[in-house]
gemmi code that builds the backbone of each chain (N, CA, C; Angstrom):
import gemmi

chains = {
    "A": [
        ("UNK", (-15.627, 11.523, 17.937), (-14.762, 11.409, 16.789), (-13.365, 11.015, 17.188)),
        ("UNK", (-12.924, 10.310, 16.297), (-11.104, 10.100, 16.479), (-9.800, 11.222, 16.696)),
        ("UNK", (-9.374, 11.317, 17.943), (-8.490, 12.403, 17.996), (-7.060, 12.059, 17.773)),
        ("UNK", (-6.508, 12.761, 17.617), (-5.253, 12.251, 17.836), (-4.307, 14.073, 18.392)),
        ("UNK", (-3.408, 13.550, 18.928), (-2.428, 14.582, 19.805), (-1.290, 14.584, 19.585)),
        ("UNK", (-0.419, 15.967, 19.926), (0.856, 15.730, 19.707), (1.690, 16.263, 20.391)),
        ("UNK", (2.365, 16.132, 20.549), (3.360, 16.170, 21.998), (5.169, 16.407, 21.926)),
        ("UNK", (5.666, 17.872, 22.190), (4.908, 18.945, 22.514), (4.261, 19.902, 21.159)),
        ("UNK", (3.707, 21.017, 21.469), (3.127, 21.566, 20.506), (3.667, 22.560, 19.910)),
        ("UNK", (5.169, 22.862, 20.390), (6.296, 23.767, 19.942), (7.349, 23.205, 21.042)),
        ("UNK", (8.581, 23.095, 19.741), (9.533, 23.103, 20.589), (11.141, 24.184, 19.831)),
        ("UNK", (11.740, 24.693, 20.673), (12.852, 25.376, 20.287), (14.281, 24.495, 21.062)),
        ("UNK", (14.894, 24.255, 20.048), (16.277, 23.376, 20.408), (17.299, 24.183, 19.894)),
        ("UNK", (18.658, 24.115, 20.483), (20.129, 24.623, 19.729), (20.557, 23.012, 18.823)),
        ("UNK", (20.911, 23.726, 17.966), (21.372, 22.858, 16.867), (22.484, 21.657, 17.430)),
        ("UNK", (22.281, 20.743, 17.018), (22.956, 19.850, 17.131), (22.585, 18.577, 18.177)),
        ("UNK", (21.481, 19.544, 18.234), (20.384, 18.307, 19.789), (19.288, 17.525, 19.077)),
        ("UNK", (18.929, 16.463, 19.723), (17.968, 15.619, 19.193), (16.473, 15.812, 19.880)),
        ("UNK", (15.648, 15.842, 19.066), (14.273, 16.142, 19.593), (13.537, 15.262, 19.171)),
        ("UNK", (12.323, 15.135, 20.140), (11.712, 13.749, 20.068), (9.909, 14.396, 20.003)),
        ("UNK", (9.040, 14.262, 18.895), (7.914, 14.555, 19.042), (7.057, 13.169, 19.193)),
        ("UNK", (6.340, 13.264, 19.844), (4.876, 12.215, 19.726), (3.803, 12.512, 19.379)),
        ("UNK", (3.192, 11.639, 18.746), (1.846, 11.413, 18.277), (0.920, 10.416, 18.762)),
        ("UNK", (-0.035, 10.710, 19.259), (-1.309, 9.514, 20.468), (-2.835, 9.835, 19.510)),
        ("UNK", (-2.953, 8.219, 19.187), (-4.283, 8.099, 18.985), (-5.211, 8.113, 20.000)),
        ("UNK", (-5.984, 9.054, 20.576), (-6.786, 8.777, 21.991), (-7.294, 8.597, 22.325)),
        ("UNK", (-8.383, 7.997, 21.131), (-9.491, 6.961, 21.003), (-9.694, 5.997, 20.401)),
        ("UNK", (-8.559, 5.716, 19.725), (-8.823, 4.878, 18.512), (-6.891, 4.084, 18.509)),
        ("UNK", (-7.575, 2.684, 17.843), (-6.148, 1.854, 17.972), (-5.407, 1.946, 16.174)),
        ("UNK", (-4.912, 3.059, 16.218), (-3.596, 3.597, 14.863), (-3.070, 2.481, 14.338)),
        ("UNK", (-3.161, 1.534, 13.414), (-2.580, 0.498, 13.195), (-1.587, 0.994, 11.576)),
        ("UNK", (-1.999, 2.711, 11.682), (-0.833, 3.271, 10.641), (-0.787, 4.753, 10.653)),
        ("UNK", (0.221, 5.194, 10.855), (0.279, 6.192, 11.132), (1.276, 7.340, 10.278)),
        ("UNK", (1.091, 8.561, 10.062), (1.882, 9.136, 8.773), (2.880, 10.402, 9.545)),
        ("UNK", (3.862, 10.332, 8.904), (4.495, 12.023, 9.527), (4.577, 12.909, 8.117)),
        ("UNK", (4.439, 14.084, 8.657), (4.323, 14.971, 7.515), (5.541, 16.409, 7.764)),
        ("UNK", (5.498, 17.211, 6.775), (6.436, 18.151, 7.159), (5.737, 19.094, 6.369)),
        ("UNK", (5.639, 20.279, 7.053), (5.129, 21.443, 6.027), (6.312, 22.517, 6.537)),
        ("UNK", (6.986, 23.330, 5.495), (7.541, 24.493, 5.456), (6.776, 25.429, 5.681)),
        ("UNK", (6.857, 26.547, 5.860), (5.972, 28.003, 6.254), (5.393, 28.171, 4.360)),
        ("UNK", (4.074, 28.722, 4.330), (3.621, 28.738, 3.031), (3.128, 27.326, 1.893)),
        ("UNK", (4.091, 26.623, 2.644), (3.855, 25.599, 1.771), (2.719, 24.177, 2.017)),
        ("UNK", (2.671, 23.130, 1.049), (2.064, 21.587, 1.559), (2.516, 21.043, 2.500)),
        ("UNK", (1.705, 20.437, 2.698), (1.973, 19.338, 3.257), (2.998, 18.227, 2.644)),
        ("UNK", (3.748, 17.537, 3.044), (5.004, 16.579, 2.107), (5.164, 15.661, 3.412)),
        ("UNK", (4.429, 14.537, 2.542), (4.793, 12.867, 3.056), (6.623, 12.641, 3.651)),
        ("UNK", (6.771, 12.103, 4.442), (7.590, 12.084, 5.302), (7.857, 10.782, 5.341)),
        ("UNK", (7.093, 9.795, 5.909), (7.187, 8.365, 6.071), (5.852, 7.880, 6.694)),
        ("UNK", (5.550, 6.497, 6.300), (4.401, 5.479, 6.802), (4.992, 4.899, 7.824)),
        ("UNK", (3.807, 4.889, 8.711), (4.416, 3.812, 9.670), (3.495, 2.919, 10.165)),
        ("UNK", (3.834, 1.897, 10.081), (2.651, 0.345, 10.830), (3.443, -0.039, 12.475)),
        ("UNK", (2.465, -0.249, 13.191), (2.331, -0.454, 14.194), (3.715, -1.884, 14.172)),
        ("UNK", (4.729, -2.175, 14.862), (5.344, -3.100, 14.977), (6.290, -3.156, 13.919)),
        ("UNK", (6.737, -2.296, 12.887), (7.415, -2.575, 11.762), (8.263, -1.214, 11.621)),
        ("UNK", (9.093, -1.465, 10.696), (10.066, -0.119, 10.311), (9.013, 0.764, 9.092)),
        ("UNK", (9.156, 2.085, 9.649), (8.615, 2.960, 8.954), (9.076, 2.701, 7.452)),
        ("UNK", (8.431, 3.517, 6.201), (8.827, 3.556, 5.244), (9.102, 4.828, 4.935)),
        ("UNK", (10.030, 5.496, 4.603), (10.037, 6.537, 4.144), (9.984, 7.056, 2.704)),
        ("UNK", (9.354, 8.396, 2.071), (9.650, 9.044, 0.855), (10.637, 8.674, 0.386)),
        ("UNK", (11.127, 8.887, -0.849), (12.297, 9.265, -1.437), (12.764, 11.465, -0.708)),
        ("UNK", (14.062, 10.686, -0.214), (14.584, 12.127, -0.196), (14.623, 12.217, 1.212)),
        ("UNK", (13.920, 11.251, 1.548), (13.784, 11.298, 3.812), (15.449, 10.669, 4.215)),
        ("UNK", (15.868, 11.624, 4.331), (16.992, 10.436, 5.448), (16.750, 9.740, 6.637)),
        ("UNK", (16.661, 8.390, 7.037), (16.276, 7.942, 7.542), (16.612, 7.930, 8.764)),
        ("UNK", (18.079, 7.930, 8.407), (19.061, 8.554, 9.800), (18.781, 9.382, 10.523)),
        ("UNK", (18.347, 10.617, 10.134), (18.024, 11.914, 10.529), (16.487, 12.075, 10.993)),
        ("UNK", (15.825, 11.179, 10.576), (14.504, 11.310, 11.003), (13.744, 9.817, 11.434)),
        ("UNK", (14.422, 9.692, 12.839), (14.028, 8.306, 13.246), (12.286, 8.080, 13.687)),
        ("UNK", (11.735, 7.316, 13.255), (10.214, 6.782, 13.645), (9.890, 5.348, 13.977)),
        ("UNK", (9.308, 5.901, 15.488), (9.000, 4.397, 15.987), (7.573, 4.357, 16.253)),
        ("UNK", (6.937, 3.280, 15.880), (5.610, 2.959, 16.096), (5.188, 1.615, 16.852)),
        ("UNK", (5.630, 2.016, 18.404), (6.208, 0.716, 19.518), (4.600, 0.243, 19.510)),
        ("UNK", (3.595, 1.004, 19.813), (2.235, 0.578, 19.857), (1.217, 1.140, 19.066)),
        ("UNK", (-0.034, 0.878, 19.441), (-0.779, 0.811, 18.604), (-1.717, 2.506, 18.540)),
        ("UNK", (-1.338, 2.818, 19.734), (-1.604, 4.345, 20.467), (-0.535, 5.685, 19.856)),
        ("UNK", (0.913, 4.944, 19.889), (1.658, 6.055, 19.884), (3.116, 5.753, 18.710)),
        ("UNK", (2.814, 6.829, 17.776), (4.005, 6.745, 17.291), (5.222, 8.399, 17.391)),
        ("UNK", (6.149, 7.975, 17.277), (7.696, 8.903, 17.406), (8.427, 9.562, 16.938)),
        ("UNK", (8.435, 11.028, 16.389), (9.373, 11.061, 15.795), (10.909, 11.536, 16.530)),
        ("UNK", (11.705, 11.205, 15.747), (13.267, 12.036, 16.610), (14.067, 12.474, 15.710)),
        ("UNK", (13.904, 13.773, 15.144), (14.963, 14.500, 14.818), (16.497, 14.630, 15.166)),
        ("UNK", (17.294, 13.977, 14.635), (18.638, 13.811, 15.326), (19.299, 14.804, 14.875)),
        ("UNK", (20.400, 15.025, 15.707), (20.894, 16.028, 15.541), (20.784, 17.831, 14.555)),
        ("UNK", (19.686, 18.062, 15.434), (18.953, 18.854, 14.474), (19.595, 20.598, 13.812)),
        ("UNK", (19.275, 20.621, 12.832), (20.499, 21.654, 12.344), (18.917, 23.180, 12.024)),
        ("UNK", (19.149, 24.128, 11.962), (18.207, 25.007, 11.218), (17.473, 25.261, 10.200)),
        ("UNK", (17.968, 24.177, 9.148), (17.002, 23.302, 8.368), (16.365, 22.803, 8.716)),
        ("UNK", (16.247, 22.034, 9.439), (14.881, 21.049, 10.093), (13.949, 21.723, 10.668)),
        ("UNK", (14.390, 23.438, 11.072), (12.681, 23.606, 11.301), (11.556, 23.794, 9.998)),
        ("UNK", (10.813, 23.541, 11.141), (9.517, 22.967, 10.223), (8.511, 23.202, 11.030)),
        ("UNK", (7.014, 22.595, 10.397), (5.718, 22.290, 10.815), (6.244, 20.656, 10.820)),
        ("UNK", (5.716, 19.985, 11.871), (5.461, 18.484, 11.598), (4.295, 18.102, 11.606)),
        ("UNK", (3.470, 17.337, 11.437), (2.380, 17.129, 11.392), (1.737, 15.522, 11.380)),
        ("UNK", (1.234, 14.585, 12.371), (1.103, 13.135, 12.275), (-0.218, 13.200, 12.054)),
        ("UNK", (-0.364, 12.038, 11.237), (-1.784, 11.375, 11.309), (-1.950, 10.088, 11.549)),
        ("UNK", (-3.493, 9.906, 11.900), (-3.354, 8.510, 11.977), (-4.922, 7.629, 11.656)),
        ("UNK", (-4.512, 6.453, 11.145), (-5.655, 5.785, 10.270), (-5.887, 4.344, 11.091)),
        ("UNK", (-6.999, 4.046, 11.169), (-7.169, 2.536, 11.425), (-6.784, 1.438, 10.403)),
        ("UNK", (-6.406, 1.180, 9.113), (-6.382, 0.261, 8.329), (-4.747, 0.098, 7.973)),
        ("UNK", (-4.824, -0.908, 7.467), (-3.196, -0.863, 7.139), (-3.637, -2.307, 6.444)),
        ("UNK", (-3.569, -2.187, 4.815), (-3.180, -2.926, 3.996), (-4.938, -3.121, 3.302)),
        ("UNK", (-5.999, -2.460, 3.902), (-7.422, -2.969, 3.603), (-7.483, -1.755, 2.848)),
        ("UNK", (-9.137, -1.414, 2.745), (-9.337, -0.434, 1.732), (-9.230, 0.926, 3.065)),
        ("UNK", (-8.818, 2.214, 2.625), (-8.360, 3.322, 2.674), (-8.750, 3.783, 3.653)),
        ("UNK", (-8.833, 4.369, 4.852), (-9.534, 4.631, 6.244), (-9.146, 6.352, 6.011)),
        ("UNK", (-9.775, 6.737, 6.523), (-9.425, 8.517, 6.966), (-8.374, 8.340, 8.131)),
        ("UNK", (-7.487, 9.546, 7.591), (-6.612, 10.081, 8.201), (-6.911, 10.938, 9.446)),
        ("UNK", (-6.338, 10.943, 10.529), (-7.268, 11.722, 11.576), (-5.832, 12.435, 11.620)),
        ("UNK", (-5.645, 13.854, 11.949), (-4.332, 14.515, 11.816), (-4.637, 15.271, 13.381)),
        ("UNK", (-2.817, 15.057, 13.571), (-3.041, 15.667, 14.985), (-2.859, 17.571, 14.811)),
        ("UNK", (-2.444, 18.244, 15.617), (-2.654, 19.887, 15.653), (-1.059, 20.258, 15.477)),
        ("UNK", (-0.160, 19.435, 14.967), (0.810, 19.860, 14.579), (2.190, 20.350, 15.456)),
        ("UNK", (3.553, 20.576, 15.645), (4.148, 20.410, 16.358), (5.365, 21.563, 15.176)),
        ("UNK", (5.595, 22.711, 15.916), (6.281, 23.622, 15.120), (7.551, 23.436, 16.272)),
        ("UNK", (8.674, 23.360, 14.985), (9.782, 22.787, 15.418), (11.015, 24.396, 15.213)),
        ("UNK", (11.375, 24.683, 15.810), (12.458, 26.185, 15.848), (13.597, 25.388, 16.031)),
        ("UNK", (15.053, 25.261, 15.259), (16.610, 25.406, 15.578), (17.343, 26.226, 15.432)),
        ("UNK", (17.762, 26.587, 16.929), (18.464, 27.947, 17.044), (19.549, 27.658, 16.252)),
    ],
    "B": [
        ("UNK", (1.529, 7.223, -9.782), (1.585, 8.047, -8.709), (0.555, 9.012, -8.401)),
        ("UNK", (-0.354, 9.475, -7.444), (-1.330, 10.574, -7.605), (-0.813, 11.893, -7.449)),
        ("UNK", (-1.520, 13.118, -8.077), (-1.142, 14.114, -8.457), (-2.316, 15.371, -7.638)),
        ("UNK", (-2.241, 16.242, -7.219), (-3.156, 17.003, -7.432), (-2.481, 18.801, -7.594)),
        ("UNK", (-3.259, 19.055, -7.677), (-2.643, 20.462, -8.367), (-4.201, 21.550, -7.865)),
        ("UNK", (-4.004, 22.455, -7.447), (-4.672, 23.939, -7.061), (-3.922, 24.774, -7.774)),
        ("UNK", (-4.110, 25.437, -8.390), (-3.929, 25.894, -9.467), (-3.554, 27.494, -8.843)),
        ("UNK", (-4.895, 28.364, -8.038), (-4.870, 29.697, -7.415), (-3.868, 28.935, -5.957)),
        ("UNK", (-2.932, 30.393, -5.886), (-2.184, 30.425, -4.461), (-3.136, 31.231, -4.020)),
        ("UNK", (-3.349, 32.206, -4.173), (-4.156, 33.016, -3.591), (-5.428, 33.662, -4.123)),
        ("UNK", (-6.452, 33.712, -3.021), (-7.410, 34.415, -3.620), (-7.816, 35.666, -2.639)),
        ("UNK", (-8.387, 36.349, -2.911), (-8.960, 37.629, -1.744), (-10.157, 38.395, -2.231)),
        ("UNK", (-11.259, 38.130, -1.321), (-12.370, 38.484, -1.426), (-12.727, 39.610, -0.408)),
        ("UNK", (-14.078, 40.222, -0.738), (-14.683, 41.128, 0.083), (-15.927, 39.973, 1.197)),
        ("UNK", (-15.705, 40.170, 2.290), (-17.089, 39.491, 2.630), (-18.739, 39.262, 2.367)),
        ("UNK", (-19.119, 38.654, 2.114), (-20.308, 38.245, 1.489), (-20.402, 37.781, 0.203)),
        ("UNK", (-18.972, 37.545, -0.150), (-18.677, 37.171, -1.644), (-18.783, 36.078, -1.763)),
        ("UNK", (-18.994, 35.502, -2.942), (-19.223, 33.751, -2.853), (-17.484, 33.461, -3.502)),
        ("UNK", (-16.955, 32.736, -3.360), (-15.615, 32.096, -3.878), (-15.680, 30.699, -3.934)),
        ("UNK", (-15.218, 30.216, -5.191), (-15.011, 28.598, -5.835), (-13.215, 28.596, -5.179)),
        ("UNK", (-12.947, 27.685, -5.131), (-11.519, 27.084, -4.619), (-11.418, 25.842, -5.733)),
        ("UNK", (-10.341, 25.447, -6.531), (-10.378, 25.013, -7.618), (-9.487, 23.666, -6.951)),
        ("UNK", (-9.899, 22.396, -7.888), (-9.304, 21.331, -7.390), (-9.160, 20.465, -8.270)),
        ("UNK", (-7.652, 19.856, -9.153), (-7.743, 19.163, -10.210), (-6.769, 17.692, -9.469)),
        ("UNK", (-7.306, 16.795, -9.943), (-6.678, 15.431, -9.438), (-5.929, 14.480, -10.181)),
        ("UNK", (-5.053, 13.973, -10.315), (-4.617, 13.028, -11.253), (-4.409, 11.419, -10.586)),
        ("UNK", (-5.056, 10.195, -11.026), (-4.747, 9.112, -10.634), (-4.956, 8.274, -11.691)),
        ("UNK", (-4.437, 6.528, -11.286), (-4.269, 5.966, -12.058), (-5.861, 4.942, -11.590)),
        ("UNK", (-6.278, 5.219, -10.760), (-6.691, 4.046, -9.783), (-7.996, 4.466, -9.905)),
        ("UNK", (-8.897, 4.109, -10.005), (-10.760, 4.139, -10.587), (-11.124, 4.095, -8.721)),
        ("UNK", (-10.939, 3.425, -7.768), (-11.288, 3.913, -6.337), (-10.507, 4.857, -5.288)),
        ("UNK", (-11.087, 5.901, -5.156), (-9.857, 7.103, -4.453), (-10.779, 8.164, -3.906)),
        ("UNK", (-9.817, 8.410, -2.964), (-10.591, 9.480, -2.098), (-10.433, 10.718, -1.888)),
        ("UNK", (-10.832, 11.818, -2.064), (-10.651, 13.059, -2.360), (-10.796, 13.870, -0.541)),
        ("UNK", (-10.406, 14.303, -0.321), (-10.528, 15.112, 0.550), (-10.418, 16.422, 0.550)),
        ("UNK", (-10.959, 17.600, 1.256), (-10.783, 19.244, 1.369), (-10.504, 19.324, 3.077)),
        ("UNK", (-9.520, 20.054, 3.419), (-8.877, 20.343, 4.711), (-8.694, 21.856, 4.852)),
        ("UNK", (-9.394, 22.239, 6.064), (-8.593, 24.008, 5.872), (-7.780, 24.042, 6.969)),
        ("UNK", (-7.219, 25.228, 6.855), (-5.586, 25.358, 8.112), (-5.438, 26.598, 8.256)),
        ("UNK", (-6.145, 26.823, 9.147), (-6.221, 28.011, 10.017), (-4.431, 28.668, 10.411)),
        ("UNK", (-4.622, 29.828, 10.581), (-3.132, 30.369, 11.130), (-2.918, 29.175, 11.858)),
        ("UNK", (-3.780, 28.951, 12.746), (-2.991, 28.335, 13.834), (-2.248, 26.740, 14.008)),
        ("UNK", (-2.716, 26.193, 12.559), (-2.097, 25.590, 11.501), (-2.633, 24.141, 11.977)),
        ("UNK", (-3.603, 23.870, 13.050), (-4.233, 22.347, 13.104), (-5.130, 22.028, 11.658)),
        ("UNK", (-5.223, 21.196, 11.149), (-6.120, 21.107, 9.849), (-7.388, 20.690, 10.224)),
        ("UNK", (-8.390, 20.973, 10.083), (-9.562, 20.824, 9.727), (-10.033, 20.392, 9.217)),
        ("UNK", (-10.553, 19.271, 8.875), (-11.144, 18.555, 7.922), (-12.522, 18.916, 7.662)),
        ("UNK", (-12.448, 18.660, 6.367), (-13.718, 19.411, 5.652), (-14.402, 18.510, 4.812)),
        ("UNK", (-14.476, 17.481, 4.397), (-14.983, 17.014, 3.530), (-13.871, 15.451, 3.175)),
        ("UNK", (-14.852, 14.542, 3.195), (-14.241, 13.023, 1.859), (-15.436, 12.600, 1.400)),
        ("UNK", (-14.771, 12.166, -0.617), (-15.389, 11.829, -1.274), (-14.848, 10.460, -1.606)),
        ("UNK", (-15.730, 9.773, -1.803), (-15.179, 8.336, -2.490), (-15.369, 8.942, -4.306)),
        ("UNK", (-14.515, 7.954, -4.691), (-14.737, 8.339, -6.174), (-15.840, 7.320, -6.952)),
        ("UNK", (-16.734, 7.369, -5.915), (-18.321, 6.520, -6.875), (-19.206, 7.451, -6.285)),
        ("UNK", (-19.086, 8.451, -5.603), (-20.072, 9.374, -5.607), (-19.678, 10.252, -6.019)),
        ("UNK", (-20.515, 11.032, -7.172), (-20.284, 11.956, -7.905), (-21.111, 13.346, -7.170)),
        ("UNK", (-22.446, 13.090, -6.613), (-23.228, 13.876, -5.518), (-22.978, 14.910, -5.465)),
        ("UNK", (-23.336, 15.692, -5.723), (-23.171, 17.113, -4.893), (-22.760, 17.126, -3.377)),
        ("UNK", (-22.167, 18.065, -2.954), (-22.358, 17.708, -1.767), (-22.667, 19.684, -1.244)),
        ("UNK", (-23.574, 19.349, -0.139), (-23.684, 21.243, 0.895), (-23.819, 20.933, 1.835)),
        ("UNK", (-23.055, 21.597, 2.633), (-22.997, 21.720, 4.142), (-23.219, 22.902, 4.551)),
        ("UNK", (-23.910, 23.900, 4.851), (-24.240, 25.167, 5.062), (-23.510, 26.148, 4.046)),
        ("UNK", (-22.792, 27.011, 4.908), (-22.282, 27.409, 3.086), (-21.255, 27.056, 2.275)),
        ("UNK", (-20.941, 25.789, 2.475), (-20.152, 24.876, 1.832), (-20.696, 24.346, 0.778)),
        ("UNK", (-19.819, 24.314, -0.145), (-20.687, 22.787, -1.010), (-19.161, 22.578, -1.877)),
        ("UNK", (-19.502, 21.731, -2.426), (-18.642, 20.630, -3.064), (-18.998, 20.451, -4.531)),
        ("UNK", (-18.270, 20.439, -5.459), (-19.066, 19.891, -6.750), (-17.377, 18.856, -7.254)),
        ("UNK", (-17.891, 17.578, -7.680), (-17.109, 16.699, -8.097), (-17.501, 16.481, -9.355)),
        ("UNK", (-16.538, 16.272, -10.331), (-16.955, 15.321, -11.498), (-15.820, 15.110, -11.735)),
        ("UNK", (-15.892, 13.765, -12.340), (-14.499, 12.927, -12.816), (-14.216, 12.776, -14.072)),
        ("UNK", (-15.428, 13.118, -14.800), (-15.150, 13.571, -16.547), (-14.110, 15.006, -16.714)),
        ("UNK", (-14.019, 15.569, -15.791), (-13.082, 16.893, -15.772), (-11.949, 16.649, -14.884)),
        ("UNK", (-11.839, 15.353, -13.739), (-11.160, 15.244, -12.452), (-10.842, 16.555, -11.699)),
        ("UNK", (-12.089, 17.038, -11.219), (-12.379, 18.195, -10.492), (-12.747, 17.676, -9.380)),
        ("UNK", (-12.473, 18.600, -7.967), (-12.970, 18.730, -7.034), (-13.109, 20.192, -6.286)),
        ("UNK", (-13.924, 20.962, -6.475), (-14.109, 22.257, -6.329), (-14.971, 22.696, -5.591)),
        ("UNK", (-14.611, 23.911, -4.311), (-15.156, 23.888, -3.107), (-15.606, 25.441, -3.116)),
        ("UNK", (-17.410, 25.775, -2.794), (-17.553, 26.677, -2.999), (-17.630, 26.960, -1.801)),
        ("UNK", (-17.268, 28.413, -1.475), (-18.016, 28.912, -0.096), (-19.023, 30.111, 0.075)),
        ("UNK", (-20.090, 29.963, -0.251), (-20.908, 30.827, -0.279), (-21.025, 32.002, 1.019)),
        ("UNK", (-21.389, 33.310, 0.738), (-21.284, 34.353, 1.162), (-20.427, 34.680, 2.259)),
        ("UNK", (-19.079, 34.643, 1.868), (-17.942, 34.381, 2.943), (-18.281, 34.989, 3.918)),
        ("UNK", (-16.955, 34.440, 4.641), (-16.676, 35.502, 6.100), (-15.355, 35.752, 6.630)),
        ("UNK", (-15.451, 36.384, 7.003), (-13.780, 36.763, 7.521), (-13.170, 35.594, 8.386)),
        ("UNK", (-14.061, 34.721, 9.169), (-13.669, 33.349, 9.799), (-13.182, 32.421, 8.689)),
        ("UNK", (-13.259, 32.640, 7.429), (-13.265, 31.282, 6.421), (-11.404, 32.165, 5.637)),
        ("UNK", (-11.075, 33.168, 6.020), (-9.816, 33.484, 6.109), (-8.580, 31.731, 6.295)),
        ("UNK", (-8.183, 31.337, 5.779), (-7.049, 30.413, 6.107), (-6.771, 29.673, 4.999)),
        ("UNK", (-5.689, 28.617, 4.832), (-5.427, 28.016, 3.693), (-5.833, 26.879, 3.603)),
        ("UNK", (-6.737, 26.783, 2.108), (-7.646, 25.413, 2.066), (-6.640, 24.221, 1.036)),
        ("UNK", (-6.613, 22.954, 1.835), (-5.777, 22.166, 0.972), (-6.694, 21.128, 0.403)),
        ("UNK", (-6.785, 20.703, -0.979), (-6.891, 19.595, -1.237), (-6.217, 18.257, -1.145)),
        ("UNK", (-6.662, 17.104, -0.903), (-6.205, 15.892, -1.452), (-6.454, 14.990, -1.729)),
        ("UNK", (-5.891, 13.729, -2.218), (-6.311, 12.626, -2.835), (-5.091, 11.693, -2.253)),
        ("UNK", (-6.395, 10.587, -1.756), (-5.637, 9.404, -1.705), (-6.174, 7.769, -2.316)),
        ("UNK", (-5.651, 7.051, -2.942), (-5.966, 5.753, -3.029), (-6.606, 5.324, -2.495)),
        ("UNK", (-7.240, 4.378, -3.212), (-8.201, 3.488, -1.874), (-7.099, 1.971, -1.239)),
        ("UNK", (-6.039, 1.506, -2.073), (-5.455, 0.853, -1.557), (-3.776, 1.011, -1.330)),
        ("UNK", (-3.507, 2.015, -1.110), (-2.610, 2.871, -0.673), (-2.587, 4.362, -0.010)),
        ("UNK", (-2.593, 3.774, 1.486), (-3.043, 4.960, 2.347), (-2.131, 6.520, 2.226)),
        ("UNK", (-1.470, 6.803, 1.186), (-0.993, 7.717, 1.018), (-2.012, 9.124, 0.750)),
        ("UNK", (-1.677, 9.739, 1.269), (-2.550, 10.991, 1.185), (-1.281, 11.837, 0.720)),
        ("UNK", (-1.966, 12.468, -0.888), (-1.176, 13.681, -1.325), (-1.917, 15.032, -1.189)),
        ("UNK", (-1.529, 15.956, -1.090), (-1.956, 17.502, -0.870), (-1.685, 18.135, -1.934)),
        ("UNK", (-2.603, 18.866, -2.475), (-2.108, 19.871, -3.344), (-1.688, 21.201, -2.804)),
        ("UNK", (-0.752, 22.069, -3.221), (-0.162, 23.558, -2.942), (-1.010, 23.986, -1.764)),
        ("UNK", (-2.072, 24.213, -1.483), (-3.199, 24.777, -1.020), (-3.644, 26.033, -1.870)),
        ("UNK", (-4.236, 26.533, -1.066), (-5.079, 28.120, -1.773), (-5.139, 29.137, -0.442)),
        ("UNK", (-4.534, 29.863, -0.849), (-4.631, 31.142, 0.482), (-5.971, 31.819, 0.303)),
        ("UNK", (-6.880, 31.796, 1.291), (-8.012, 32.842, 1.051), (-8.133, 33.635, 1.977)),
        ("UNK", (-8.434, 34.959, 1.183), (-8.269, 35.950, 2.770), (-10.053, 36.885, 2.587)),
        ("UNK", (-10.420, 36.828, 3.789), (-11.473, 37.474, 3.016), (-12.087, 38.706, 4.222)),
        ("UNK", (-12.117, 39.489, 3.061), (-11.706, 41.509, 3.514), (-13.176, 41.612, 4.337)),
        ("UNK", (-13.384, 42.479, 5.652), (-14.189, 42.644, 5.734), (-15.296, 43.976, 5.279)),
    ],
}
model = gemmi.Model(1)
for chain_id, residues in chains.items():
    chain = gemmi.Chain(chain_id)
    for i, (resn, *xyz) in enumerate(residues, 1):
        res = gemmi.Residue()
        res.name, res.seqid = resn, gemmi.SeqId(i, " ")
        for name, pos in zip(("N", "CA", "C"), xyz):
            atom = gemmi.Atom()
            atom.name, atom.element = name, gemmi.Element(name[0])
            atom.pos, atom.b_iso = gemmi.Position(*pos), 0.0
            res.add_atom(atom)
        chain.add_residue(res)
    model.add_chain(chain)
structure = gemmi.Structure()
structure.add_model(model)
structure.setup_entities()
């Protein structure tokens, strides 16, 4: 089956530092890939799309600034929390799909990446 | 825009109990895909189930099953004679067939007593 990973699987930062999570398709070539954010208790909440070679798209309400995503290849996409304040912790959560623009592929979701700012 | 909505935050059973998990969908789009995910404490999701929206089918997987109909836009997940392993929060969702957006509904907390 299609895995995907994420990298690291907790991280704790002091505020005002930038943190960088990854996401690896590890069998399969991601030609779109999703970030997600879940609060404690809560959904899951769309974050931004991302295609392999192109600028992510984000939600309404994503600052884009603040939540940079790169999707350099077809394996691995990025997120980087900039300058991260105690709001931003979170659950993050990537997935990733083979299709991008055809009919609808399953989402393969990686094991999530719990984010702490001191 | 698609919608879905779970209606119960929480449910709590005794073990060996059977429990429905309730699942209502809203779209504009006649091809779409329904999915059920559970999320264990340890919060990786699990995937549990996709439906295209041209199979209406029943669906069982041991003590799983599924009942869809789109005259009600239901997707409702039974789990027959629980267990204390089936403890975690089950999310629904729905996505387009030509917009890879996947929405989640609230989830459903199930805790189930032994």
């Amino acid at each position: 089956g299609a895995v995907v990973s994420q990298h690291p699987s907790r991280v704790i930062c002091k505020s005002g530092t930038s943190v960088k999570i990854e996401c690896r398709s590890l069998d399969f070539q991601a030609t779109t890939m999703f970030w997600y954010r879940q609060f404690p208790k809560k959904s899951l909440m769309l974050m931004a799309t991302s295609n392999e070679g192109s600028k992510a798209t984000y939600e309404q309400g994503v600052e884009k600034d603040k939540f940079l995503i790169n999707h350099a290849s077809l394996t691995l996409s990025t997120l980087t929390v900039t300058s991260a304040h105690p709001e931003d912790s979170s659950f993050y959560i990537c997935s990733a799909s083979r299709a991008s623009g055809s009919l609808q592929e399953t989402q393969y979701f990686g094991p999530g990446t719990r984010l702490l700012v001191l | 825009a698609q919608k879905v909505t779970q209606a119960q935050t929480e449910i709590s059973v005794v073990e060996k109990e059977d429990v429905t998990l309730d699942c209502v969908y809203e779209t504009r789009d006649t091809t779409y895909y329904l999915f059920w995910y559970k999320q264990p404490p340890s919060g990786e999701l699990v995937f549990l189930i996709r439906r295209n929206s041209f199979d209406e089918q029943n669906e069982i997987s041991g003590r799983y099953s599924w009942n869809f109909q789109k005259s009600t836009s239901s997707f409702n997940f039974t789990i027959t004679a629980s267990q204390v392993v089936d403890s975690a929060v089950y999310f629904c969702a729905l996505s387009e067939a030509y917009n890879n957006d996947m929405r989640f509904g609230a989830g459903t907390r199930l805790t189930v007593k032994p």
